[in-house]
N, C-alpha and C positions, 0 to 999 in steps of 0.2 A: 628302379621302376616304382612310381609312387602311384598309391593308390587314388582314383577319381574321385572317389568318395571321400575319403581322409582333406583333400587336398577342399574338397566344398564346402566341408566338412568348416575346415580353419577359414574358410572365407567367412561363411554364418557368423562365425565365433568374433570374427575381427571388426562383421559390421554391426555386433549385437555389444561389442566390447564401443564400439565410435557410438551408435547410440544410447549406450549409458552414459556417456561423456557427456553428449549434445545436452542431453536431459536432465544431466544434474548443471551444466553450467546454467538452463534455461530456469530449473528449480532456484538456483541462488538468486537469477536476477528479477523474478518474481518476488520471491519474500523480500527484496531488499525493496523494489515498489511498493511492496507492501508496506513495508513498515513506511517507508516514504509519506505515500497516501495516509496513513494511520497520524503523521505524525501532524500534515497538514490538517486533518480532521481536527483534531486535539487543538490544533492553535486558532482554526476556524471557531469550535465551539466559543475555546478564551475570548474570544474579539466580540462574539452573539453577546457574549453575558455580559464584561463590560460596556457593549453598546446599549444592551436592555437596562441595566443598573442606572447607565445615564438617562436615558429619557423619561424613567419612572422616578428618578430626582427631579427632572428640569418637570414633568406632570405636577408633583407634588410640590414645588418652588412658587409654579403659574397657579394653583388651586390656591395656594394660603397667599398671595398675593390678591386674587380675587374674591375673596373673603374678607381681606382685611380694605378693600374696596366699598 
């Protein structure tokens, strides 16, 4: 004869045991969009800076070009 309580008892325990799982599987696949997201940021910025480099050449190309006009 098992007791009712013991027995609700390991029920608790086994759905608190599946939601640390759920939670850490959902934890990994977070940080791993994270770093994802992080990474595209990082190559976003690279593209910003070489595109601004270039048009603050091609500004400075068209200025002393109209200058020497």
């Amino acid at each position: 004869m098992e007791n009712p309580l013991l027995k609700q008892l390991e029920r608790k325990i086994d759905d608190l045991i599946q939601l640390c799982d759920q939670l850490n599987r959902e934890n990994r696949e977070l940080k791993a969009e994270a770093y994802n997201w992080q990474q595209e940021r990082e190559q976003l910025v690279q593209k910003t800076e070489l595109a601004r480099t270039r048009v603050e050449a091609m500004i400075a190309r068209l200025k002393a070009m109209e200058s020497e006009s």
